[in-house]
BALOBA-1460 file (C-alpha; in Angstrom, 3 decimals):
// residues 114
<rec num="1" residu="x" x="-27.503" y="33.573" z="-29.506"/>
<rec num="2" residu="x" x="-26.687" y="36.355" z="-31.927"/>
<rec num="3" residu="x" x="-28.867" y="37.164" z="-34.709"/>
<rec num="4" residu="x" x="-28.010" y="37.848" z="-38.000"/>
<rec num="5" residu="x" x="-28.395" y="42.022" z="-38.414"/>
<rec num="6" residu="x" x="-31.125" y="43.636" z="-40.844"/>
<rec num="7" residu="x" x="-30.366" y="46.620" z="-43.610"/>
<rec num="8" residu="x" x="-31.630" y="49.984" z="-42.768"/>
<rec num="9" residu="x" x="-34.786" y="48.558" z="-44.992"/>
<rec num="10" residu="x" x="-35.825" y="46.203" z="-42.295"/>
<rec num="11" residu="x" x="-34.663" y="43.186" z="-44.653"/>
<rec num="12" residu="x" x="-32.002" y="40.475" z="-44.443"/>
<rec num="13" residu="x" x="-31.159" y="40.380" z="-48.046"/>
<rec num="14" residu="x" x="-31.699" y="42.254" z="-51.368"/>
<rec num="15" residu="x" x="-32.182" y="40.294" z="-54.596"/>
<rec num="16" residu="x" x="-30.266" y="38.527" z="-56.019"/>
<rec num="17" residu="x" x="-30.835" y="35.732" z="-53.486"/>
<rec num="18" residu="x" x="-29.443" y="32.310" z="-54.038"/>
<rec num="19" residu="x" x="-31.337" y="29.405" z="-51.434"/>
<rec num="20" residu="x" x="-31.127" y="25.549" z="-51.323"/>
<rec num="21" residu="x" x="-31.675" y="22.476" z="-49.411"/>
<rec num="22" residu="x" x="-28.658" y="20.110" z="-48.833"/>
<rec num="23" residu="x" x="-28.423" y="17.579" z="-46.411"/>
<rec num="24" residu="x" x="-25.748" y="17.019" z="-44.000"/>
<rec num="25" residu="x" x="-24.083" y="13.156" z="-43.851"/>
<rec num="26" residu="x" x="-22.933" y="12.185" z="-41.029"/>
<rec num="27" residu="x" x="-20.136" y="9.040" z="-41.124"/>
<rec num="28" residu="x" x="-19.399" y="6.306" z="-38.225"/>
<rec num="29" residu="x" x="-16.198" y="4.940" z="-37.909"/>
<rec num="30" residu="x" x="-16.331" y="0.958" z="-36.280"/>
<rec num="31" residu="x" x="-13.338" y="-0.023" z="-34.180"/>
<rec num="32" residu="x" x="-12.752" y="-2.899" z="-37.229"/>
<rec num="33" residu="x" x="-12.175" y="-0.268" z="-39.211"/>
<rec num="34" residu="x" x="-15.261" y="0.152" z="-41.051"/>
<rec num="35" residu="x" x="-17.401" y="2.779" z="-41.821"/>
<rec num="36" residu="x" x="-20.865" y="3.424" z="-42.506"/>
<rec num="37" residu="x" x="-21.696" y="6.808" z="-43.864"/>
<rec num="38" residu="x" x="-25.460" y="8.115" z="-44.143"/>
<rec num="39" residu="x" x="-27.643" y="11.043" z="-44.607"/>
<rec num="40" residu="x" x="-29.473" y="13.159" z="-42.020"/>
<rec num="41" residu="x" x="-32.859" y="12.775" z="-42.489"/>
<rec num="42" residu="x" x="-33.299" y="16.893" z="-42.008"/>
<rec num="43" residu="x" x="-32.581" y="19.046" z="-45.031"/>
<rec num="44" residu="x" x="-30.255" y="21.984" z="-44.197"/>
<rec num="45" residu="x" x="-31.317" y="25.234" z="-45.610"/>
<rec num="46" residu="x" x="-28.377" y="27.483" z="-47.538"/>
<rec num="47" residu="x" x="-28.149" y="30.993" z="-48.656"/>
<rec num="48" residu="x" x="-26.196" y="33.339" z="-50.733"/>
<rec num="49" residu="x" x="-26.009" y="36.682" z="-49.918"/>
<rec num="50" residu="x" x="-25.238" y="39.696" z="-52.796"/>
<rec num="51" residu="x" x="-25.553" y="42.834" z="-50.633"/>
<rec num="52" residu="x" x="-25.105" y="45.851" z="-53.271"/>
<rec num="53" residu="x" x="-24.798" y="49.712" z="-52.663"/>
<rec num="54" residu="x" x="-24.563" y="49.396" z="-48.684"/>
<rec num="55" residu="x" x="-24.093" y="52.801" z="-46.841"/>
<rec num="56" residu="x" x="-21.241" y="52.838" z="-44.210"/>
<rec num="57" residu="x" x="-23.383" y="52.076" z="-40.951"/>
<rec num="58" residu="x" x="-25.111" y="48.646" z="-42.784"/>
<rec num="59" residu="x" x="-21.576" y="47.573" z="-44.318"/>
<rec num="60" residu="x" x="-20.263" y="48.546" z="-40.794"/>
<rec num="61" residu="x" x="-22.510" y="46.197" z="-38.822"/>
<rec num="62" residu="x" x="-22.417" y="43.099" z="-40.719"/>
<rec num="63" residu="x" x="-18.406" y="43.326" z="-40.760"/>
<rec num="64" residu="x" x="-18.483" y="43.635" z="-36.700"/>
<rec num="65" residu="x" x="-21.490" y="41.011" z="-36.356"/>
<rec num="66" residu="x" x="-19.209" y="38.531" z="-39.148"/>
<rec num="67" residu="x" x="-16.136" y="39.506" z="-36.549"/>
<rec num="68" residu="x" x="-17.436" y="38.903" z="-33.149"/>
<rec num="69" residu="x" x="-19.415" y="35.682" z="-34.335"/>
<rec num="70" residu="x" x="-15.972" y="34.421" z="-35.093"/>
<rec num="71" residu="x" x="-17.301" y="31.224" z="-36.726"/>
<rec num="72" residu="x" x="-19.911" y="30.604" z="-33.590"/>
<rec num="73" residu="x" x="-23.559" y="29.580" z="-34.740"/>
<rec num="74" residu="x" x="-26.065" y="32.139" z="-35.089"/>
<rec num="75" residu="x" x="-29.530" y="32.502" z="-36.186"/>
<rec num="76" residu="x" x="-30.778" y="33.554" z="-39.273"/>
<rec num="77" residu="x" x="-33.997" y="34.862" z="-40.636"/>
<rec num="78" residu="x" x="-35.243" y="33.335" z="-43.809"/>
<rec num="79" residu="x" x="-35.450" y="36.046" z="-46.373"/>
<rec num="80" residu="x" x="-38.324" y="33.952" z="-48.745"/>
<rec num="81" residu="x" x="-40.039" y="32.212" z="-45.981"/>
<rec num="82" residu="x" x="-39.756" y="34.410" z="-42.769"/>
<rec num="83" residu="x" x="-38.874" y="31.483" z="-40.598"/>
<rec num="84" residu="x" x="-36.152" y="32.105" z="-38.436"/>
<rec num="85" residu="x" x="-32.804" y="29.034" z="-38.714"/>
<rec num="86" residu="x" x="-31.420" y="29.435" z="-35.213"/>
<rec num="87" residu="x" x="-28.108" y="27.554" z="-35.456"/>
<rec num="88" residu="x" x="-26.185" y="29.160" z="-38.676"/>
<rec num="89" residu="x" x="-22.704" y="29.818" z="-39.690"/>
<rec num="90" residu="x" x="-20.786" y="31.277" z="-42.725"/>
<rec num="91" residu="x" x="-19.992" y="29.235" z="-44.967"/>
<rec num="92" residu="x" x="-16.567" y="29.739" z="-46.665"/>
<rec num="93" residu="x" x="-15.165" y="33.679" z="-46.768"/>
<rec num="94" residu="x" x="-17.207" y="36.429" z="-46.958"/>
<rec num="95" residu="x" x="-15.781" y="38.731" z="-49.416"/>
<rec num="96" residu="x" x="-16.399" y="43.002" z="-49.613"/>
<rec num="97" residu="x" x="-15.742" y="45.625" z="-51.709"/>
<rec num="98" residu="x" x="-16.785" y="49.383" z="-53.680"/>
<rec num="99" residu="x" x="-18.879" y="49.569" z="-56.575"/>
<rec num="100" residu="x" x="-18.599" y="52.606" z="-58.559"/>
<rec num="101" residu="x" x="-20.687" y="54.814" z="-56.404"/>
<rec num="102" residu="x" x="-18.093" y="54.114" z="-53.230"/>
<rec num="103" residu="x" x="-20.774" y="51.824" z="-51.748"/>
<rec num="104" residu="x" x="-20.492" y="49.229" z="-50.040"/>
<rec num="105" residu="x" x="-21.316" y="45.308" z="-51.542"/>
<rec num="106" residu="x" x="-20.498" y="42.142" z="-49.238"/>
<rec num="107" residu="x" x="-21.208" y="38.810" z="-50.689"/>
<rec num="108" residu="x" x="-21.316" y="36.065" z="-48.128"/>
<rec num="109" residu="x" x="-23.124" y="32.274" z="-47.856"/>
<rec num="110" residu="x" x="-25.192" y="31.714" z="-44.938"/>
<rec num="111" residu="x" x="-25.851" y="27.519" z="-43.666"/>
<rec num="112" residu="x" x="-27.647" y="25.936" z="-40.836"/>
<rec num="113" residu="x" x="-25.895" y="23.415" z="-39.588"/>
<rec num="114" residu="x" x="-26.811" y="20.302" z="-36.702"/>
């Protein structure tokens, strides 16, 4: 499984960092017709990347990781805890962009999923 790749300063992330705890529910569907929806028992771990002021080889390989992942899982290094979240995904669109010094910034949201 593909991991997730570090910035030239051996980190996942830079501050800002946004993190959170959801949980997933998970919904049966009875052949009468009824359904019984509940919650997974495991929280799933989220997090929002800000990446500012990204030279061309770090903006370079999180664009070619982000295309060859094509939506498969992949794992993901904490940034707070160090624990590595081995089934991932991006959640929603990552978006990119300049700042004023020509620099790269992505800003993308990382979940584990079942």
């Amino acid at each position: 499984m593909a991991a997730f790749p570090y910035l030239k300063t051996g980190a996942v992330a830079q501050y800002p960092l946004g993190s959170g705890n959801a949980y997933a529910t998970q919904e049966v569907v009875f052949l009468n017709g009824t359904r019984q929806v509940f919650s997974t028992s495991v929280p799933l771990r989220r997090w929002k990347l800000e990446l500012a002021g990204l030279d061309a080889a770090e903006a370079e390989s999180i664009h070619q990781f982000l295309e060859a992942q094509n939506g498969e899982p992949f794992s993901f290094t904490d940034p707070v805890t160090g624990e590595t979240a081995n089934k991932c995904v991006v959640a929603g669109e990552a978006r990119t962009g300049l700042d004023v010094g020509l620099r790269s910034t992505s800003v993308l949201a990382i979940a584990e999923v079942l």
